[in-house]
C-alpha positions, -999 to +999 in steps of 0.1 A: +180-325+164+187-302+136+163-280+124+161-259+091+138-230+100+126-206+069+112-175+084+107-141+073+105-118+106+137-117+121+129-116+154+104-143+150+135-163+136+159-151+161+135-162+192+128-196+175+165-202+172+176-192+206+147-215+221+160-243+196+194-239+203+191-234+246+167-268+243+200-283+228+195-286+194+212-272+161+191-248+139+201-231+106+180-203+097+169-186+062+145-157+056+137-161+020+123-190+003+145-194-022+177-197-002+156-219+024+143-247+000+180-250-016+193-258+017+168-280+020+171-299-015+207-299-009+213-310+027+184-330+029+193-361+044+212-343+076+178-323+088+153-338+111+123-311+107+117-278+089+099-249+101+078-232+072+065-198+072+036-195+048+043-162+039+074-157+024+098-132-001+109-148-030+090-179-029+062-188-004+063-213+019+039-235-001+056-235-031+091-247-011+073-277+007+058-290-025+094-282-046+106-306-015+089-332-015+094-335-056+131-335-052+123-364-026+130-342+005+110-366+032+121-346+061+089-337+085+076-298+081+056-282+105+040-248+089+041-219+116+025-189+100-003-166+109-027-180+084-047-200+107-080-208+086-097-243+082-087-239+044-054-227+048-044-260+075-060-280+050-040-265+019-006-271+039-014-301+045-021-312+013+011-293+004+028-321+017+034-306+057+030-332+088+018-301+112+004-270+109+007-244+142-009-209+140+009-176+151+010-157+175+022-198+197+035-208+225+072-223+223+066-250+246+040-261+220+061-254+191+089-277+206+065-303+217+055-307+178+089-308+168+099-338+195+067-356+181+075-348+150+114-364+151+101-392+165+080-406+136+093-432+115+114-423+085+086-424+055+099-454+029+099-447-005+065-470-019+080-496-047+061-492-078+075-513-098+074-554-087+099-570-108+109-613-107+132-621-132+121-610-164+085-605-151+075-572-141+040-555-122+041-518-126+013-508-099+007-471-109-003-486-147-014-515-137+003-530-167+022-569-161+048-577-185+066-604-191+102-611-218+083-570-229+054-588-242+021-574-223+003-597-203-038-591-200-047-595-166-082-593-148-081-569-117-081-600-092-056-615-113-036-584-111-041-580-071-032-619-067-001-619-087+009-585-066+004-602-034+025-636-048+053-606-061+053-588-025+064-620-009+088-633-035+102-669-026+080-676+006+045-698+005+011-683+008-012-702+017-045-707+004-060-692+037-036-662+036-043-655-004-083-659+008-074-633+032-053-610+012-068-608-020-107-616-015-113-603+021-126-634+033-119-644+070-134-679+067-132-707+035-163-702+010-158-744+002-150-732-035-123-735-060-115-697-064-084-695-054-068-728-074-089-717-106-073-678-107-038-696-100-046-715-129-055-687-148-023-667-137-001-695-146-012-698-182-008-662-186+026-657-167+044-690-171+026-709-198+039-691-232+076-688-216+106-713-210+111-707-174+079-715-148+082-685-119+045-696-106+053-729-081+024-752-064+041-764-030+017-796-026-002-801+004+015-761+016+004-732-011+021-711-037+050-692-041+066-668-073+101-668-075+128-675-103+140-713-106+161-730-082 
């Protein structure tokens, strides 16, 4: 692995490094914040964890990890500080940190976290924005628009034409859209599902040249542009 590790206390640093480096890995260290988190912004697809002091000269170590993660820095930090409270975990946490370990530690534990730490999954960036064609589902206004003009939706019109956006050109069924979009596990015998499709297709396709909404007979529905 490499590691980025922003710590004041030079022999703190100097003992985390040697650890890091005799377990085989490659470790860059900083001892102010504001030389740490521009290594970090700029170099911040070749790390694989940071270690965060809370306390820290020129900027403090909260302030780096939330400047990180709004430059789109995703790589994990563990916080390894003396500040060991319930309020402080919780507050570096929230900073945006994966793991919080209090001084004085234990370096076994310390690389333990790290190794878990490397091995998690890289965090994907959430999509927003849907978009088919000239139709487009912005999820953090909950606004659908389609050709710019805005198209009034009802919340479970809204949630079914997400679902129908997420899986673009394949068939749901109307068991799976049951599922997905009314939490129901068994067939209520009703015509919900056929009567919002109805309802989305008059607002999405209706007024507009080019149908995206398509009824596979006897199968389910599916939202892509035309074949």
């Amino acid at each position: 692995m490499r590691i980025i590790v922003i710590e004041d206390d030079e022999k703190t640093a100097s003992f985390i490094a040697r650890g890091l480096t005799e377990s085989g890995h490659v470790c860059d260290v900083f001892h102010n914040g504001h030389d740490g988190l521009f290594q970090a912004t700029q170099d911040k697809d070749n790390y694989d964890v940071m270690i965060v002091d809370r306390m820290l000269p020129g900027l403090d170590g909260l302030s780096i990890v939330r400047a990180a993660r709004a430059a789109k820095v995703r790589t994990p930090v563990i916080f390894l500080t003396a500040m060991g409270g319930v309020d402080d975990r919780v507050e570096g946490l929230e900073a945006g940190g994966d793991d919080y370990l209090v001084k004085p530690f234990a370096f076994s534990e310390l690389l333990a976290r790290l190794n878990a730490l490397a091995r998690r999954p890289p965090v994907q960036e959430q999509q927003t924005v849907l978009k088919i064609m000239d139709l487009e589902l912005d999820l953090v206004r909950r606004q659908a628009r389609r050709g710019g003009q805005i198209i009034d939706l009802q919340p479970r019109e809204f949630l079914l034409l997400e679902v129908l956006m997420r899986a673009e050109g394949r068939v749901l069924t109307r068991t799976m859209l049951l599922e997905k979009v009314w939490d129901l596990h068994f067939d209520p015998q009703t015509s919900v599902v056929e009567t919002h499709i109805s309802r989305l297709r008059a607002k999405i396709d209706k007024p507009f040249e080019l149908p995206l909404l398509h009824t596979v007979r006897n199968t389910g529905y599916s939202i892509h542009a035309p074949r």
